[in-house]
N, C-alpha and C positions, 0 to 999 in steps of 0.2 A: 980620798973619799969626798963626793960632793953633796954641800953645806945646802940643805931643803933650805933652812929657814932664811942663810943668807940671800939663796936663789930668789927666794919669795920676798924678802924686804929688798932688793933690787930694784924688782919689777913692781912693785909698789912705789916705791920712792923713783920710777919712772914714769906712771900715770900718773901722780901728785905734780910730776915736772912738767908734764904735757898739759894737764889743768891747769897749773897757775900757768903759763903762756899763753892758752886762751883765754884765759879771763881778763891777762894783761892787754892782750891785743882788741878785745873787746872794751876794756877801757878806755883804750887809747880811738876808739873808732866813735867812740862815745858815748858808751851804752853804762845809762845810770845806776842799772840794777845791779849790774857786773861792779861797779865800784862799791856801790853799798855791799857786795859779798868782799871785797877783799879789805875794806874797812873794817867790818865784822870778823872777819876773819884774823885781823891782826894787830888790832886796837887795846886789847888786853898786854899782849908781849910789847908792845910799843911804851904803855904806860908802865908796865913793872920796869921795863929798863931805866926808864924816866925816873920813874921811883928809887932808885937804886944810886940815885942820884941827888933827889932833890924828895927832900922828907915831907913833902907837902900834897896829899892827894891832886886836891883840888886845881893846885897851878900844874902837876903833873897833866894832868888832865886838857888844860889849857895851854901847854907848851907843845901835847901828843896833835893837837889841832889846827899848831901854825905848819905855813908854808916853808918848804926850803928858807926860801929868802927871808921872811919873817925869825925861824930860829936863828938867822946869823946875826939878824939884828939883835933879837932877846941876848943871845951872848955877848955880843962887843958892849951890850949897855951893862949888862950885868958882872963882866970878868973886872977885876983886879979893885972890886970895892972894900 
């Protein structure tokens, strides 16, 4: 028997894949708007993970904001005090 709804969340979760690819590639070409959506877009799950971590909004908040390089530094200064 074949599954409608599995067929249909597939092909969903396949134009969701092809979107975030252009957005990405649009990012990467330069385009500002395109960042601010994927910001938006995953700024929340960034900080609840953060959260889930560190019981502090507000440094949550400030930690979702550094760069790669910058989080390796926040860690090495902060691990083993």
């Amino acid at each position: 028997m074949y599954n409608t709804t599995k067929a249909l969340f597939c092909g969903l979760q396949d134009e969701w894949m092809i979107e975030e690819i252009s957005i990405v590639r649009a990012v990467l070409d330069g385009d500002v708007d395109s960042f601010r959506l994927l910001v938006q877009r995953y700024q929340g799950p960034v900080i609840r993970m953060i959260k889930n971590i560190i019981d502090d909004h507000h440094i949550c908040e400030d930690i979702a904001q550094l760069t790669p390089k910058e989080k390796r530094k926040f860690k090495k200064e902060n691990t083993n005090k």
